[in-house]
N, C-alpha and C positions, 0 to 999 in steps of 0.2 A: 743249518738254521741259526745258530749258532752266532755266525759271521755275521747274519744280515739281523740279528736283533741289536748287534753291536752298531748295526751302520745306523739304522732307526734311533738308538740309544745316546749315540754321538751327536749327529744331530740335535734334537730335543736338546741334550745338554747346553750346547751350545746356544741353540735358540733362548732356551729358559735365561742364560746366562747375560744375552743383549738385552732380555725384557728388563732385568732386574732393576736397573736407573731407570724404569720409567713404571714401573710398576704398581704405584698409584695414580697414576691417570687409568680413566676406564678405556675400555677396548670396545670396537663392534667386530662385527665379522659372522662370520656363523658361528667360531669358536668364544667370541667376547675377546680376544686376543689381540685382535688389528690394532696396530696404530702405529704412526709415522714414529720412527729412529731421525737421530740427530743427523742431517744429511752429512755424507763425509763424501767427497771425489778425489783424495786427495793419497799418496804413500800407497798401502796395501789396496788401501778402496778403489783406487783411481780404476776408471770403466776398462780401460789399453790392459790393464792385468788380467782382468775378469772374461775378456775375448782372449786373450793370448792360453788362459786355463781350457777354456771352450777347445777353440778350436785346436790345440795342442793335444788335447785329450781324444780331439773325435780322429786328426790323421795320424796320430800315433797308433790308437787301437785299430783304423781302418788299415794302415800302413803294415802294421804288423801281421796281421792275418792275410796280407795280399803274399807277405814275402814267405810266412813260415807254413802256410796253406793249413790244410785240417789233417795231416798225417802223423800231427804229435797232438801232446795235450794242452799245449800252450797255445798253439794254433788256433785247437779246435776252440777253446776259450775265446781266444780275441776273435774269433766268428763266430760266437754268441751274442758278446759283446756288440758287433757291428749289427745281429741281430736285433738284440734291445734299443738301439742307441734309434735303428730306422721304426718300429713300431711303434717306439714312444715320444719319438718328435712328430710323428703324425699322429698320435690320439692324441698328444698335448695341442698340438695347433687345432684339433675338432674340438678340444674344451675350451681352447679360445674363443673359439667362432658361437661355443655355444653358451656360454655363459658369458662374456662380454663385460667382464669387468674393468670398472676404471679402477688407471693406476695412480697410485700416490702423486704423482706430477700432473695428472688429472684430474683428480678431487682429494677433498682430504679427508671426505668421509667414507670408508671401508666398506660402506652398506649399497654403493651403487652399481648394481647387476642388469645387465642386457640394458646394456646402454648404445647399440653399436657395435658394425665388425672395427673400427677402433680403438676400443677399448679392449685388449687382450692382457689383462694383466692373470687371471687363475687358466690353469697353474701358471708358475714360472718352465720357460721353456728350457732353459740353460739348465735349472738346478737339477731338472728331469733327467736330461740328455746327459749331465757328467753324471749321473744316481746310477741310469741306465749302460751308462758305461765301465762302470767300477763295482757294479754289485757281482757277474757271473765271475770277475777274477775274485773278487773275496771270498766267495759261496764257493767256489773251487778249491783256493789255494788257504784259507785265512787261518782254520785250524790247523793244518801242518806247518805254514810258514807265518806266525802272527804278526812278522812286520808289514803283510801283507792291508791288515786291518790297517792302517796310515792312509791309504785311498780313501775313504770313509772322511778324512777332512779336508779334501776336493768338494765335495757339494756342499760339503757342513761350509768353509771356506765364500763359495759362490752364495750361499743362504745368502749368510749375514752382507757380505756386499751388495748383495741385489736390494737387500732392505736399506741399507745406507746409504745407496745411491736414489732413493727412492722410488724402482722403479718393482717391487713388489709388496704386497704384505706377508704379513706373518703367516696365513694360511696360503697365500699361495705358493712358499717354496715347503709349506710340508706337504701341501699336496702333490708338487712336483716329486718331491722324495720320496713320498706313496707312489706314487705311478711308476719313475725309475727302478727302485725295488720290485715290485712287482712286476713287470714287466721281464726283468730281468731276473728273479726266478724262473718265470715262465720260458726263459730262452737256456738257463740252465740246465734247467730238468726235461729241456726238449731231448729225442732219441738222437738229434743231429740238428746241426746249424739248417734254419730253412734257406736263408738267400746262398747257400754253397747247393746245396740240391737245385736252385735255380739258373746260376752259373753253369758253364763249359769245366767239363772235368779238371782242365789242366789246374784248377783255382783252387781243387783240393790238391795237389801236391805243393804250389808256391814255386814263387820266384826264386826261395833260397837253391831250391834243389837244381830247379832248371840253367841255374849258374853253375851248378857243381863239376 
């Protein structure tokens, strides 16, 4: 628990720390929080970065658990992991569809909900998916190996760019980051990965072995 108030904690930080230069202007949102960041597309921000963390993150941990299967613990991790990563890109796309919020490149007022399957800005899908991906190895590994905790600013990282580039607000990558975490406890503290109980046996021993 431990691990994951630190992933929650880093965040916030982080977030608190973008509002600061604008923190006299007022906010909407359901938290008073929202408001458009100074756009940036550019160096760290630029979008090509923020897809290459994405998606580097999802075939890395999918890759991983293909090759090292569920007969170790690193394994069975990164098929937790592939767990959370598929649960919560489809409940984030149902929070889409069901609250419908415009995004910053769509209005610039924070207050406009079910407007449209369109409008998908709560949560953020990305920040979920890397949250969802990085929580079961910290909740595993973060108090024995604490350099572990450094994944923790993968979605802290994707936050802030997704607000810079404006294609989120301010609650919707903490909402993402609620539902990643969550989610990915839940895939932790399961008795056993669910998508490998749905798989053909060979998928718990892995690639690596059957090369051996």
């Amino acid at each position: 628990m431990r691990a994951l108030r630190f992933t929650l904690l880093l965040l916030v930080i982080v977030l608190c720390t973008t509002l600061l230069p604008e923190n006299a202007r007022a906010g909407g949102g359901p938290l008073g929080i929202d408001h458009t960041l100074h756009f940036d597309n550019t160096g760290i921000w630029r979008r090509s970065n923020q897809q290459v963390l994405l998606y580097g993150t999802v075939l890395s941990v999918a890759g991983g658990a293909l090759w090292l299967g569920d007969d170790n613990q690193l394994g069975d991790t990164l098929w937790r992991s592939v767990d959370s990563i598929v649960v919560t890109s489809v409940s984030a796309q149902a929070l889409k569809w069901t609250f419908q919020r415009k995004r910053p490149t769509q209005s610039r007022s924070p207050n406009q909900w079910f407007q449209g399957f369109h409008a998908q800005s709560f949560p953020s899908g990305e920040v979920s998916t890397i949250t969802a991906a990085v929580t079961p190895i910290i909740a595993t590994y973060g108090d024995e190996h604490p350099a572990v905790y450094a994944l923790a600013l993968l979605p802290a990282y994707d936050a802030v760019a997704r607000m810079k580039n404006h294609a989120h607000w301010q609650t919707d990558v903490l909402a993402g980051a609620a539902l990643g975490v969550g989610v990915g406890l839940w895939a932790e503290h399961r008795k056993s990965p669910w998508i490998v109980g749905l798989l053909p046996g060979g998928f718990q021993v892995g690639f690596q072995k059957k090369w051996d």
